[in-house]
N, CA, C and O atoms as a GROMACS GRO file, in nm:
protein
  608
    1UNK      N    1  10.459  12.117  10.395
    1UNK     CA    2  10.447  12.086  10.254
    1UNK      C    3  10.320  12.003  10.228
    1UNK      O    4  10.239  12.032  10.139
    2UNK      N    5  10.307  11.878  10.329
    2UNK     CA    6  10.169  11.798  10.277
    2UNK      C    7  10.061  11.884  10.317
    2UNK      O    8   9.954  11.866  10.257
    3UNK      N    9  10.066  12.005  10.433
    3UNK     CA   10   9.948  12.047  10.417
    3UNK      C   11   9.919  12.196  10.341
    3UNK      O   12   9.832  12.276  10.375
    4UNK      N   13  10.005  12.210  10.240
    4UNK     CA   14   9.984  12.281  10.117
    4UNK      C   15   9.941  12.208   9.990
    4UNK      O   16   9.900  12.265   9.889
    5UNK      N   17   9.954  12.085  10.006
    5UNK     CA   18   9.911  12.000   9.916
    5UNK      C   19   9.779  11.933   9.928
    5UNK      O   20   9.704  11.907   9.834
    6UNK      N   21   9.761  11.912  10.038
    6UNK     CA   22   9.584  11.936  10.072
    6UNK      C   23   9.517  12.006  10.030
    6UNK      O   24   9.418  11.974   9.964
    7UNK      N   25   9.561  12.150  10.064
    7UNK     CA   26   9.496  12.234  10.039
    7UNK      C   27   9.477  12.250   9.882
    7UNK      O   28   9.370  12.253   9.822
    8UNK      N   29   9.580  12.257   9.839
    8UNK     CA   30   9.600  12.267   9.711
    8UNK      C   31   9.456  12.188   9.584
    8UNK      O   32   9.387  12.237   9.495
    9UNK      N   33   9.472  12.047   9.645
    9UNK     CA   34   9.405  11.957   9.617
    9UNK      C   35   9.250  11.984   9.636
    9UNK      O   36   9.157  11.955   9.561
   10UNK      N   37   9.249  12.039   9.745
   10UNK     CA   38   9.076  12.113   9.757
   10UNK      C   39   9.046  12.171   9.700
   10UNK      O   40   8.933  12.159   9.651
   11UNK      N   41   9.161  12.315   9.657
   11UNK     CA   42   9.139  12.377   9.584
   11UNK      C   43   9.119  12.358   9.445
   11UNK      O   44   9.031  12.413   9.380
   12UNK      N   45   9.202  12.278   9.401
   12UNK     CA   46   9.184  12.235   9.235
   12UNK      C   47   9.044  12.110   9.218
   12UNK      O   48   9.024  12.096   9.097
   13UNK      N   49   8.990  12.060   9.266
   13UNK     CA   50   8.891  11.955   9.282
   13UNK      C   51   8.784  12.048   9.186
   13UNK      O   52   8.714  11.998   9.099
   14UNK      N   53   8.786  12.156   9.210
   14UNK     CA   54   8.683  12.215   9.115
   14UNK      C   55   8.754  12.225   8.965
   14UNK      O   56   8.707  12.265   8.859
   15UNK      N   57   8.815  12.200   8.980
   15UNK     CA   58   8.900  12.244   8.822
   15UNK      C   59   8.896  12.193   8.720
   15UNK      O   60   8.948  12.083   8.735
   16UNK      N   61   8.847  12.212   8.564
   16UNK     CA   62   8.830  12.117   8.484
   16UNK      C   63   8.956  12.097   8.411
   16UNK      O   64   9.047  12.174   8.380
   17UNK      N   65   8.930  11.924   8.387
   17UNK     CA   66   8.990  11.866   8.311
   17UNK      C   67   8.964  11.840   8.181
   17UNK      O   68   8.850  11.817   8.140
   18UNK      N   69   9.096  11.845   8.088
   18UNK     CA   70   9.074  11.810   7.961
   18UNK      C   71   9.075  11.665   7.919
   18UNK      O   72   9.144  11.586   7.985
   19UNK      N   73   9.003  11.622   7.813
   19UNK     CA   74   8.974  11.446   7.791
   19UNK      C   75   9.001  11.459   7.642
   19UNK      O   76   8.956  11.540   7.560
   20UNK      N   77   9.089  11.356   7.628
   20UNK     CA   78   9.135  11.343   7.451
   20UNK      C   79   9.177  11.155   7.439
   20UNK      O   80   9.245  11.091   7.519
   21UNK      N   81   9.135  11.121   7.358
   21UNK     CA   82   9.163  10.964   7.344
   21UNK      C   83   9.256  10.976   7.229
   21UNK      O   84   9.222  11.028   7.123
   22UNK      N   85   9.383  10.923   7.253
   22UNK     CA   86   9.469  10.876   7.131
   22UNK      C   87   9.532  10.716   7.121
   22UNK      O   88   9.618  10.663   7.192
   23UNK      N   89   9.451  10.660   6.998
   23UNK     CA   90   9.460  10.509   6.953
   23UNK      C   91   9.432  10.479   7.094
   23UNK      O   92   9.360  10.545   7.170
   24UNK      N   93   9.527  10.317   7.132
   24UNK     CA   94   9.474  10.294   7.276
   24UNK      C   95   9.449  10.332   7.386
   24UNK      O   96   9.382  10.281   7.477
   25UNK      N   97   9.537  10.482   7.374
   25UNK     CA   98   9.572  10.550   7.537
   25UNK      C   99   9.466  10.643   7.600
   25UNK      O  100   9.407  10.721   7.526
   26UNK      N  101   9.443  10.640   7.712
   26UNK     CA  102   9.361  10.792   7.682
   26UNK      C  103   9.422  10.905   7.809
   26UNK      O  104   9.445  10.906   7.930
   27UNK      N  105   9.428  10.962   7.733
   27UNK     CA  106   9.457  11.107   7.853
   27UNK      C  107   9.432  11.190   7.891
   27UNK      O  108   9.405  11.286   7.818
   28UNK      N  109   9.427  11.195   7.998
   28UNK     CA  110   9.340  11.314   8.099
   28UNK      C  111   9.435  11.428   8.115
   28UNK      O  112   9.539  11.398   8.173
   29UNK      N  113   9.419  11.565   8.072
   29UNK     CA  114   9.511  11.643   8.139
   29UNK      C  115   9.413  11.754   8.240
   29UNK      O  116   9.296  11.776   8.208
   30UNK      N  117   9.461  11.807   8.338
   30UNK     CA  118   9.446  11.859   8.460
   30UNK      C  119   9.454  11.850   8.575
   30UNK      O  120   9.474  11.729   8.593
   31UNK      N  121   9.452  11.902   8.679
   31UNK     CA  122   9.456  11.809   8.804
   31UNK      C  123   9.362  11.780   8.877
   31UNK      O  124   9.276  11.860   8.913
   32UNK      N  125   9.367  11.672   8.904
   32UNK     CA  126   9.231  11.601   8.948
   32UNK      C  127   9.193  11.469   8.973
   32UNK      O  128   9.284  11.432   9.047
   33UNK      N  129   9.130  11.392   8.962
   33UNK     CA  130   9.121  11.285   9.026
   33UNK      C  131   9.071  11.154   8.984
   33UNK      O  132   8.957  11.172   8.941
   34UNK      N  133   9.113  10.989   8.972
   34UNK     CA  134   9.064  10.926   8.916
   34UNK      C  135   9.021  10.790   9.013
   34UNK      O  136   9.080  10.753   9.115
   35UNK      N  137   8.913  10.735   8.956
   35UNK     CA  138   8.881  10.624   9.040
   35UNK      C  139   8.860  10.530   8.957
   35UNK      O  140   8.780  10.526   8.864
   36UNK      N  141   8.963  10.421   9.005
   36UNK     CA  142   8.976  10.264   8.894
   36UNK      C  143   8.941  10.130   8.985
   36UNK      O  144   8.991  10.102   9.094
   37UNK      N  145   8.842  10.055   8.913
   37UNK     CA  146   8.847   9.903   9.004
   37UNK      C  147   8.873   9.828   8.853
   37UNK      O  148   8.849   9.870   8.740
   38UNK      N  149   8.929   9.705   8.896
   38UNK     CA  150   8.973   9.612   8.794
   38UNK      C  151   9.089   9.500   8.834
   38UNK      O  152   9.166   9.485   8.929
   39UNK      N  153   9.066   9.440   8.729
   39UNK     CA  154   9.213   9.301   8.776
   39UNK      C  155   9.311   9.346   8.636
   39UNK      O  156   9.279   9.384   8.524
   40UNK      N  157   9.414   9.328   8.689
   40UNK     CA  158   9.560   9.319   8.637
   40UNK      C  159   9.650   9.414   8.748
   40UNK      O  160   9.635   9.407   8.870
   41UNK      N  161   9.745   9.502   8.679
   41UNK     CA  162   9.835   9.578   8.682
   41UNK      C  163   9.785   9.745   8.688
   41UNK      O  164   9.747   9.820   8.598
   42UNK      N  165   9.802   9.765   8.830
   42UNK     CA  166   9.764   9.972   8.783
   42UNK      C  167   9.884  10.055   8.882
   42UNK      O  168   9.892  10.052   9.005
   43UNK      N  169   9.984  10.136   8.774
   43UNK     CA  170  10.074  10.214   8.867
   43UNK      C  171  10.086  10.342   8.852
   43UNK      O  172  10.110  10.398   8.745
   44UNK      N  173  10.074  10.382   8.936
   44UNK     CA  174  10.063  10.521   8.948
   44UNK      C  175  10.180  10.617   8.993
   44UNK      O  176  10.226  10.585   9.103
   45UNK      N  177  10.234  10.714   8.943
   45UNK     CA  178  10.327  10.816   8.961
   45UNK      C  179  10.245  10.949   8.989
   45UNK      O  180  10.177  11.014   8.910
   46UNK      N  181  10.276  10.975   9.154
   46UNK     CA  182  10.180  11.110   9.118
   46UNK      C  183  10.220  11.191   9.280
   46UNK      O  184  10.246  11.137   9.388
   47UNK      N  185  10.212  11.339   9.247
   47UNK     CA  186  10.199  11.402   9.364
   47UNK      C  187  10.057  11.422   9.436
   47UNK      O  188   9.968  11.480   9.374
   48UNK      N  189  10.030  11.366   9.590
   48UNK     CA  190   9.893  11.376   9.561
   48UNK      C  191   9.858  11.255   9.738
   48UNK      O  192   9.909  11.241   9.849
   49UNK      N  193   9.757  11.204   9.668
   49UNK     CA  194   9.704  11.102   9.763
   49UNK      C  195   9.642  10.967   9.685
   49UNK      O  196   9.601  10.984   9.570
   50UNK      N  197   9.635  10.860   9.734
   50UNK     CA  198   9.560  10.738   9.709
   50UNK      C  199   9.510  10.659   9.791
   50UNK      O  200   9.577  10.600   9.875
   51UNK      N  201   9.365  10.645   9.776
   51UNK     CA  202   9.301  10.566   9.881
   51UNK      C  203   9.248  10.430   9.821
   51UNK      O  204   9.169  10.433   9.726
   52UNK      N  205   9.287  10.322   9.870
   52UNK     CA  206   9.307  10.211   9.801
   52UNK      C  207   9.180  10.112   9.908
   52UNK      O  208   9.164  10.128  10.030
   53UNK      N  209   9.117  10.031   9.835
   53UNK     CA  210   9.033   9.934   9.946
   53UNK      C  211   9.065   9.806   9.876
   53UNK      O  212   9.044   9.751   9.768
   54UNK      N  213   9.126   9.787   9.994
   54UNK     CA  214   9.243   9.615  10.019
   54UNK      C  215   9.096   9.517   9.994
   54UNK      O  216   8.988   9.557  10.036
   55UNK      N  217   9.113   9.370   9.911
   55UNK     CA  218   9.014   9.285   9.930
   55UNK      C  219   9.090   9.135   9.929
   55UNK      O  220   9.048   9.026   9.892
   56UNK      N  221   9.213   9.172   9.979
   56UNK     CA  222   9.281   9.030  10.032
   56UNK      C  223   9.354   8.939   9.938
   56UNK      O  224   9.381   8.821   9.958
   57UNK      N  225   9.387   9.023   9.816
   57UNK     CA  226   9.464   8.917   9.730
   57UNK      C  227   9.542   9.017   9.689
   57UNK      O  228   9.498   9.131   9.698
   58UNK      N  229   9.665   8.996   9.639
   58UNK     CA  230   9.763   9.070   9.568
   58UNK      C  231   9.853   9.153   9.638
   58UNK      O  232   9.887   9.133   9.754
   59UNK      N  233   9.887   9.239   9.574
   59UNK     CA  234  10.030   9.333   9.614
   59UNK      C  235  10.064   9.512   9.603
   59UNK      O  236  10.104   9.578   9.507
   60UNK      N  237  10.045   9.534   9.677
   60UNK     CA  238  10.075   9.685   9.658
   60UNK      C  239  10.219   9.722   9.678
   60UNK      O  240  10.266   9.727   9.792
   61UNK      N  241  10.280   9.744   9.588
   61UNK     CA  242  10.430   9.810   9.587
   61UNK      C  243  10.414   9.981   9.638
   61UNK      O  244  10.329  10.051   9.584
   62UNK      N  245  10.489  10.029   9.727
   62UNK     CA  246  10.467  10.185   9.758
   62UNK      C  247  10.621  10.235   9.771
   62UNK      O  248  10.705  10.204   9.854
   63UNK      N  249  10.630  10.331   9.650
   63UNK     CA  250  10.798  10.394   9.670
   63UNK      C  251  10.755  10.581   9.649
   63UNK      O  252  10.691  10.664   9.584
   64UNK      N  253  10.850  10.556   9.764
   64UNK     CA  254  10.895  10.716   9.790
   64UNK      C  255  10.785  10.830   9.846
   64UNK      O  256  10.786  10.952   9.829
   65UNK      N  257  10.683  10.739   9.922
   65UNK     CA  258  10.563  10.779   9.973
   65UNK      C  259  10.578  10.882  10.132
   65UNK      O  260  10.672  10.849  10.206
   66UNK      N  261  10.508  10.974  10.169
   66UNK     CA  262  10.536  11.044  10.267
   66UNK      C  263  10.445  10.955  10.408
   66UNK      O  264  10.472  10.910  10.519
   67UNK      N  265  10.376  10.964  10.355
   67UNK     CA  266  10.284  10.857  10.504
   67UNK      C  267  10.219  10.700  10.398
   67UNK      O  268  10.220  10.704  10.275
   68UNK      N  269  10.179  10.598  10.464
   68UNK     CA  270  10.128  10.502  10.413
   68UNK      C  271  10.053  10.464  10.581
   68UNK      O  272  10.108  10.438  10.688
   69UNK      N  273   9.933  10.473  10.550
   69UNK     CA  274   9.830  10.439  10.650
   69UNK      C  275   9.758  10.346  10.590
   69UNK      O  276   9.697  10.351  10.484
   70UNK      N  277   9.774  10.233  10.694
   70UNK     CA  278   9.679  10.038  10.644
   70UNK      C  279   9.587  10.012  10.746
   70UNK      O  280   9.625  10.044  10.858
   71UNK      N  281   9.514   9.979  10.739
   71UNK     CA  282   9.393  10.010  10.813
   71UNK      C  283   9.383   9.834  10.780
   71UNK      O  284   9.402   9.813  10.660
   72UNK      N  285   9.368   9.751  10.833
   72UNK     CA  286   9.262   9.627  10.818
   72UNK      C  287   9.387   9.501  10.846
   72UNK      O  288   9.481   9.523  10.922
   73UNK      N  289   9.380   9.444  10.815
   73UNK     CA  290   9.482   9.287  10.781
   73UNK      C  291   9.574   9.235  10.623
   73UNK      O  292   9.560   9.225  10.501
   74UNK      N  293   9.653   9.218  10.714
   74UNK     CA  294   9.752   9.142  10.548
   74UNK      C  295   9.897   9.155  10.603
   74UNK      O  296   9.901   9.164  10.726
   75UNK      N  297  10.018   9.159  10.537
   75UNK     CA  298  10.130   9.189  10.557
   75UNK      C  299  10.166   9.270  10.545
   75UNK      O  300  10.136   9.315  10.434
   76UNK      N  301  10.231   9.339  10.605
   76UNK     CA  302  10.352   9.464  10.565
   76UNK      C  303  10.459   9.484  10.541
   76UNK      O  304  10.503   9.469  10.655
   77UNK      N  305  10.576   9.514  10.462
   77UNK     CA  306  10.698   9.470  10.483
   77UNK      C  307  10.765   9.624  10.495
   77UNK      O  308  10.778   9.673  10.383
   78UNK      N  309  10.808   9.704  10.594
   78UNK     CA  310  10.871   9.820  10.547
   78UNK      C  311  11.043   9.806  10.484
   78UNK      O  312  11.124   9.783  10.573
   79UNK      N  313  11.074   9.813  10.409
   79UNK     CA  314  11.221   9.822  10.347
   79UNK      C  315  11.288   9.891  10.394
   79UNK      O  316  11.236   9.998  10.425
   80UNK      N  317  11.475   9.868  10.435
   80UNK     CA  318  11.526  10.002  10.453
   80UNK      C  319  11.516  10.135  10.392
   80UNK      O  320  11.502  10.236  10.462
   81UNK      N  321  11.523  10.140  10.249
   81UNK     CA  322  11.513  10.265  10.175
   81UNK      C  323  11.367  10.316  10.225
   81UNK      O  324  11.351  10.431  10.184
   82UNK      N  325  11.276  10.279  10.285
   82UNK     CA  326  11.127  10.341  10.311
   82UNK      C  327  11.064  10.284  10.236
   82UNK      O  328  10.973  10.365  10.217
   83UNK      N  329  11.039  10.188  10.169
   83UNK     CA  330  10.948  10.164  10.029
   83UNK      C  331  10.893  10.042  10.092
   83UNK      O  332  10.964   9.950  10.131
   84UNK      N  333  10.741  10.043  10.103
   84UNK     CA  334  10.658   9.910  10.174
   84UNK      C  335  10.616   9.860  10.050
   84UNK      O  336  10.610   9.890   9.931
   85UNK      N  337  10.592   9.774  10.126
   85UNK     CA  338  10.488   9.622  10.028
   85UNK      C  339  10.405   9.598  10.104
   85UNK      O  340  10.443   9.563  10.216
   86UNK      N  341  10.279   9.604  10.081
   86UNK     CA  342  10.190   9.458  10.150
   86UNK      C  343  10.161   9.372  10.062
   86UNK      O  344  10.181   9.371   9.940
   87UNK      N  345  10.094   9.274  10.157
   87UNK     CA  346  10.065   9.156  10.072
   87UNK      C  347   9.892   9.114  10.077
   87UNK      O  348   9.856   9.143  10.190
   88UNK      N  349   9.834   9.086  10.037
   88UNK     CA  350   9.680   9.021  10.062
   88UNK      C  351   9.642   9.099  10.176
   88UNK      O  352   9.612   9.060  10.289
   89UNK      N  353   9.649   9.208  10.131
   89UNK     CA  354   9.573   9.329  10.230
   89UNK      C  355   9.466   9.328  10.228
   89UNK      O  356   9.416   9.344  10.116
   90UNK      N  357   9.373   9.311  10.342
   90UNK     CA  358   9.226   9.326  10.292
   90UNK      C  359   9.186   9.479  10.426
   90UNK      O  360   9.247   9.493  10.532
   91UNK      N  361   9.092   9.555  10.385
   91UNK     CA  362   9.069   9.666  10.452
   91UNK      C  363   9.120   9.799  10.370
   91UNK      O  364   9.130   9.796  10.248
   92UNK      N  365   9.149   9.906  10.441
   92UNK     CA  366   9.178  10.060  10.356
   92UNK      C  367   9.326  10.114  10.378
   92UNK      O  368   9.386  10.101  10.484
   93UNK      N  369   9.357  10.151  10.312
   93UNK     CA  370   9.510  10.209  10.249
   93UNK      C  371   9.501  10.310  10.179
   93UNK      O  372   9.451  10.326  10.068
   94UNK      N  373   9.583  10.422  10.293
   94UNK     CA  374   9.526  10.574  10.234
   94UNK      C  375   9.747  10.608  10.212
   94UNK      O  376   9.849  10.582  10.277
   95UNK      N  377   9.722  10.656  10.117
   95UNK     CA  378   9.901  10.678  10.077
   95UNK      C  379   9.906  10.844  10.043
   95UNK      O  380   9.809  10.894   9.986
   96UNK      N  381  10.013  10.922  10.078
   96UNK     CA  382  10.052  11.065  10.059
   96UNK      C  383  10.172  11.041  10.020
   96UNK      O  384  10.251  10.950  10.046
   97UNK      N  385  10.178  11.152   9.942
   97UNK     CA  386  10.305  11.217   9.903
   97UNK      C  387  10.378  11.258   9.800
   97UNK      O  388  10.337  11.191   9.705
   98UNK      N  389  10.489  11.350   9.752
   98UNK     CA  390  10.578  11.414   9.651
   98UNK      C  391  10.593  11.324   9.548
   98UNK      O  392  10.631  11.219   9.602
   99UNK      N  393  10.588  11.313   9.472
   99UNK     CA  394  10.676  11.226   9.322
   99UNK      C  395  10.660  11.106   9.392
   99UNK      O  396  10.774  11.080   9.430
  100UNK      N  397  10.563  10.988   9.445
  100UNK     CA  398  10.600  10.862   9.484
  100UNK      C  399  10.500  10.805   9.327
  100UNK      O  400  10.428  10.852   9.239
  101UNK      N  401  10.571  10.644   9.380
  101UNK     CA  402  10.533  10.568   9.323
  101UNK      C  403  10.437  10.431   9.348
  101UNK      O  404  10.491  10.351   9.424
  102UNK      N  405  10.320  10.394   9.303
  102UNK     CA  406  10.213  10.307   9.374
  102UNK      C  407  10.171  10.213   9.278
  102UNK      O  408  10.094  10.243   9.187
  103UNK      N  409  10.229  10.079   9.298
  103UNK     CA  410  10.173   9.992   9.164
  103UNK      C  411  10.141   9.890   9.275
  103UNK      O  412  10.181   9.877   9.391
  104UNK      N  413  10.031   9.801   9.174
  104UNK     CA  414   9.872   9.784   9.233
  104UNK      C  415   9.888   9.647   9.126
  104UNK      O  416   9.892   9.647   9.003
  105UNK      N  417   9.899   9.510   9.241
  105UNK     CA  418   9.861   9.402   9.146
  105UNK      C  419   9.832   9.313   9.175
  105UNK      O  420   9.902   9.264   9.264
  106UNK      N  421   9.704   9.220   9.119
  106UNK     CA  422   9.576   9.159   9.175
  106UNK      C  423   9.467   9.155   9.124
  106UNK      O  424   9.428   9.261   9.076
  107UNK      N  425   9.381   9.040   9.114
  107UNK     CA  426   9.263   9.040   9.036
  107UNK      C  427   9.123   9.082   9.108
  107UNK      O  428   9.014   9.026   9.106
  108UNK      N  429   9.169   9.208   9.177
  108UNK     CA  430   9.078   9.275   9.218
  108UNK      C  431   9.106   9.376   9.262
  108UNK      O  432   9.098   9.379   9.385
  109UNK      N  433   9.157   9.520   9.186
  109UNK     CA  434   9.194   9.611   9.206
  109UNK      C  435   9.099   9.783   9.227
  109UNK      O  436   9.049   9.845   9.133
  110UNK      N  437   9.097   9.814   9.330
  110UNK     CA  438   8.995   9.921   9.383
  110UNK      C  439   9.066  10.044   9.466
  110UNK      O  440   9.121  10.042   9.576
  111UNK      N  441   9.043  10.159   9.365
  111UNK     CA  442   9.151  10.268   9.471
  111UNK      C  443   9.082  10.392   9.377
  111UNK      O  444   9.031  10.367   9.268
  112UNK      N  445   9.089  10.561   9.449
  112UNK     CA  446   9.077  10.643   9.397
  112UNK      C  447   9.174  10.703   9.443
  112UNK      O  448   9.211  10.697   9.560
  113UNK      N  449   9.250  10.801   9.308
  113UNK     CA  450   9.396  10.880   9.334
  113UNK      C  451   9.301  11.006   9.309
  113UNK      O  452   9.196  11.020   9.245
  114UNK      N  453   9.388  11.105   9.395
  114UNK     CA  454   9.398  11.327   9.372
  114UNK      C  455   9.536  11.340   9.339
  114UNK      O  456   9.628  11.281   9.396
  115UNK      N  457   9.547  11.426   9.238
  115UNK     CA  458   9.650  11.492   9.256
  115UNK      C  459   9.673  11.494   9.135
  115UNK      O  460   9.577  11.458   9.067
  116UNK      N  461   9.803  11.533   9.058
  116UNK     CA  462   9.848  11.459   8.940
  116UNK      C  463   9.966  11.391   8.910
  116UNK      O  464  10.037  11.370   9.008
  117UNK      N  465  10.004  11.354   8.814
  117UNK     CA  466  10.093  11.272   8.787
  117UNK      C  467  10.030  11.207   8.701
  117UNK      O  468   9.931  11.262   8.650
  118UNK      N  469  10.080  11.032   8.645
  118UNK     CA  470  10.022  10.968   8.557
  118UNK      C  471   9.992  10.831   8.665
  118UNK      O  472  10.024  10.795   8.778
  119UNK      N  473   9.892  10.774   8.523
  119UNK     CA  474   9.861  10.587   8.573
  119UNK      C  475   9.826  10.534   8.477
  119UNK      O  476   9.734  10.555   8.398
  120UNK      N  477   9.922  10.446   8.483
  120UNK     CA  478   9.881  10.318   8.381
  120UNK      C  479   9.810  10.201   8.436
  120UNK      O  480   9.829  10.160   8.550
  121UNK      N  481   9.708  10.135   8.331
  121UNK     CA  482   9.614  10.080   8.362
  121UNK      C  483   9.613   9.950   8.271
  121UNK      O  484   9.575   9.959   8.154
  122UNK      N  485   9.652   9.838   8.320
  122UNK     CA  486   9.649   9.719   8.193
  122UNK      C  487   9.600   9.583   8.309
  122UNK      O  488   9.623   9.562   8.428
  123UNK      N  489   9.522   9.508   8.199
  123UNK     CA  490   9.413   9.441   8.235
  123UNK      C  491   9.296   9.454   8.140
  123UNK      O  492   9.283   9.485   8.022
  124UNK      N  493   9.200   9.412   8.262
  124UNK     CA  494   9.061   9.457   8.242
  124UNK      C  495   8.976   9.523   8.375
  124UNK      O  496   8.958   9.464   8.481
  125UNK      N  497   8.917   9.693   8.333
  125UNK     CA  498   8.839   9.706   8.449
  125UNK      C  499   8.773   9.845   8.409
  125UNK      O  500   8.778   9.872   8.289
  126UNK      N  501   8.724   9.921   8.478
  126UNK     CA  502   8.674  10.057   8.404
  126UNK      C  503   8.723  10.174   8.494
  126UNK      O  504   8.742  10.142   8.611
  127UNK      N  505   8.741  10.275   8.468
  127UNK     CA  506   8.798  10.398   8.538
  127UNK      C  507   8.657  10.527   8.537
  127UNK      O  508   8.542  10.527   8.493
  128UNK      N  509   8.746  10.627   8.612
  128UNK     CA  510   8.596  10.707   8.629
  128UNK      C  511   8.680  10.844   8.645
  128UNK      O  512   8.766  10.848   8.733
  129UNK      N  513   8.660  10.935   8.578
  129UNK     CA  514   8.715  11.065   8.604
  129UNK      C  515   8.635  11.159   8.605
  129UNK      O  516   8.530  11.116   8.556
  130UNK      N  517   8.615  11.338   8.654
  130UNK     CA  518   8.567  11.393   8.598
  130UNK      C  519   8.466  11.369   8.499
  130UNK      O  520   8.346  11.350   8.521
  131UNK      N  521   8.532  11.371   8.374
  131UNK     CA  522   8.445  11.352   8.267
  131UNK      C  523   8.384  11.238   8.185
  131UNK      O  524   8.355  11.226   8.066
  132UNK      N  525   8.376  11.165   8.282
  132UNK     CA  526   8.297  11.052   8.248
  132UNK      C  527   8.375  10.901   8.291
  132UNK      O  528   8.432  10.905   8.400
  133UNK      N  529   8.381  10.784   8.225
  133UNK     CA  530   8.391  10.673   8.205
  133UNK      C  531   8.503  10.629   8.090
  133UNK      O  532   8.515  10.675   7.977
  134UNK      N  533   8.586  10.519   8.158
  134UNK     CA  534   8.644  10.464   8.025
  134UNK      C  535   8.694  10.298   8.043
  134UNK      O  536   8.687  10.260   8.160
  135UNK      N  537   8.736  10.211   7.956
  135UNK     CA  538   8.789  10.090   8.009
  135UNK      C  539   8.982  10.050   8.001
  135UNK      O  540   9.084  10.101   7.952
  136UNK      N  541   8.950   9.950   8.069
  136UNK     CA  542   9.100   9.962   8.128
  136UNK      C  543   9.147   9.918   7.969
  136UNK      O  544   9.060   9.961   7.893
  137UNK      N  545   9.267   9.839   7.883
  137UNK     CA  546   9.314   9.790   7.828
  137UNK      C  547   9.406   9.708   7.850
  137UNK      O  548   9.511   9.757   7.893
  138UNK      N  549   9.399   9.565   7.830
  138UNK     CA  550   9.518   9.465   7.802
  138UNK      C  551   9.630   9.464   7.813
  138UNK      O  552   9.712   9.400   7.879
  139UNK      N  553   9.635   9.621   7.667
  139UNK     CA  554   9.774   9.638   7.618
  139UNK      C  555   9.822   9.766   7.666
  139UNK      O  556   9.921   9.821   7.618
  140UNK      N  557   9.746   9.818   7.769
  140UNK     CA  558   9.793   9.918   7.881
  140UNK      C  559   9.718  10.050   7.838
  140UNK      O  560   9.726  10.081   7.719
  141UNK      N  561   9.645  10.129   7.924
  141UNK     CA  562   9.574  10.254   7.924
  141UNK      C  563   9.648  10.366   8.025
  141UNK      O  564   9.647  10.365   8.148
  142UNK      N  565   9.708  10.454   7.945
  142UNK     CA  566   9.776  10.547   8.021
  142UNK      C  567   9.656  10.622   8.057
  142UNK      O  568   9.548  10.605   8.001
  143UNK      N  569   9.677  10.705   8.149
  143UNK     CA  570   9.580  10.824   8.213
  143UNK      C  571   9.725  10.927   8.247
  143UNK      O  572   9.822  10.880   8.305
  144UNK      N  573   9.720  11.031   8.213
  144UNK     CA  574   9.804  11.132   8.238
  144UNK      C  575   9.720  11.265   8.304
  144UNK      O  576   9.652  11.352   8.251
  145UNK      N  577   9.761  11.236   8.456
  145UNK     CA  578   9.657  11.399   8.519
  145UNK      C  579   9.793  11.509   8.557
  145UNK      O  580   9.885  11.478   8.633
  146UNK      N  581   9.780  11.623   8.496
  146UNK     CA  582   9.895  11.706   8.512
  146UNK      C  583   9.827  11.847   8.543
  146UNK      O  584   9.705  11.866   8.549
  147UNK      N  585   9.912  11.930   8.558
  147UNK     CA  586   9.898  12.060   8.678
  147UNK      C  587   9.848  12.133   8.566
  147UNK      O  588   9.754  12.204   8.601
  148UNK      N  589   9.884  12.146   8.400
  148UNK     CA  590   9.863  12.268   8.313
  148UNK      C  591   9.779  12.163   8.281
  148UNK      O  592   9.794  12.041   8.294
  149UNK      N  593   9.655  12.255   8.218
  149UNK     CA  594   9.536  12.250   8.104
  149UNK      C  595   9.571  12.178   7.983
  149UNK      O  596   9.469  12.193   7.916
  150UNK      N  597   9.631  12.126   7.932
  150UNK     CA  598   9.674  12.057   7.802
  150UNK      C  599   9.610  11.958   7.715
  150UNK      O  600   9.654  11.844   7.725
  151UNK      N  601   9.493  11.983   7.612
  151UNK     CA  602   9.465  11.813   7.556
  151UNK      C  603   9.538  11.791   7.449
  151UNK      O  604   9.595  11.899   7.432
  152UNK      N  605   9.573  11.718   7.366
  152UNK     CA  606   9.622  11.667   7.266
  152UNK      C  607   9.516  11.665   7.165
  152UNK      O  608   9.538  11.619   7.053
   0.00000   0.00000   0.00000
């Protein structure tokens, strides 16, 4: 399965995405890929991958993930149900898998996701997709990357 989803993911990397801003939110539909640095709160729901670069402060929550590979220093906590935490991770954190869940919190937040699903983004910081540039929001910036073509 993950390595149909690789593939998959290679395959769609060429694929365009649609970009539509509504009031605060903005949303991306297609599948594909986003890269966010910033401080606050960023969680992500998505089938796919995330490669995260740890800089030693904060918390990564990881649920329902197929592999979680940590590369560097900090804590780990694995849970019975499977669902890790680290803590003041500093170094690289590469995460796979089906429907998981990845929230990201710390005043220095740096990771690029494939795949789709959604992410919310609240704080302050700037994101990078496909089609350009955008900033995080306060009062929360959804990003929605999904499998059908869809803008609003």
């Amino acid at each position: 399965m993950f390595k149909k989803m690789i593939l998959a993911v290679t395959m769609m990397m060429i694929a365009v995405m649609g970009f539509a801003s509504v009031a605060s939110a903005d949303t991306v539909s297609g599948y594909g890929w986003l890269k966010a640095t910033g401080a606050g709160v960023a969680t992500l729901k998505l089938t796919g991958s995330v490669a995260i670069t740890g800089h030693g402060a904060g918390i990564i929550y990881i649920k329902g993930a197929e592999e979680v590979r940590a590369e560097g220093w900090g804590r780990r906590t694995n849970l019975n149900n499977g669902d890790v935490i680290l803590r003041g991770y500093r170094g690289k954190v590469t995460i796979t898998g089906e429907r998981m869940s990845v929230r990201m919190v710390g005043g220095k937040i740096d990771f690029v996701a494939h795949g789709f699903g959604t992410a919310t983004l609240k704080g302050r910081g700037e994101y990078r997709t496909r089609n350009g540039v955008g900033i995080w929001s306060a009062d929360g910036t959804t990003l929605s990357v999904g499998e059908a073509v869809t803008a609003q």
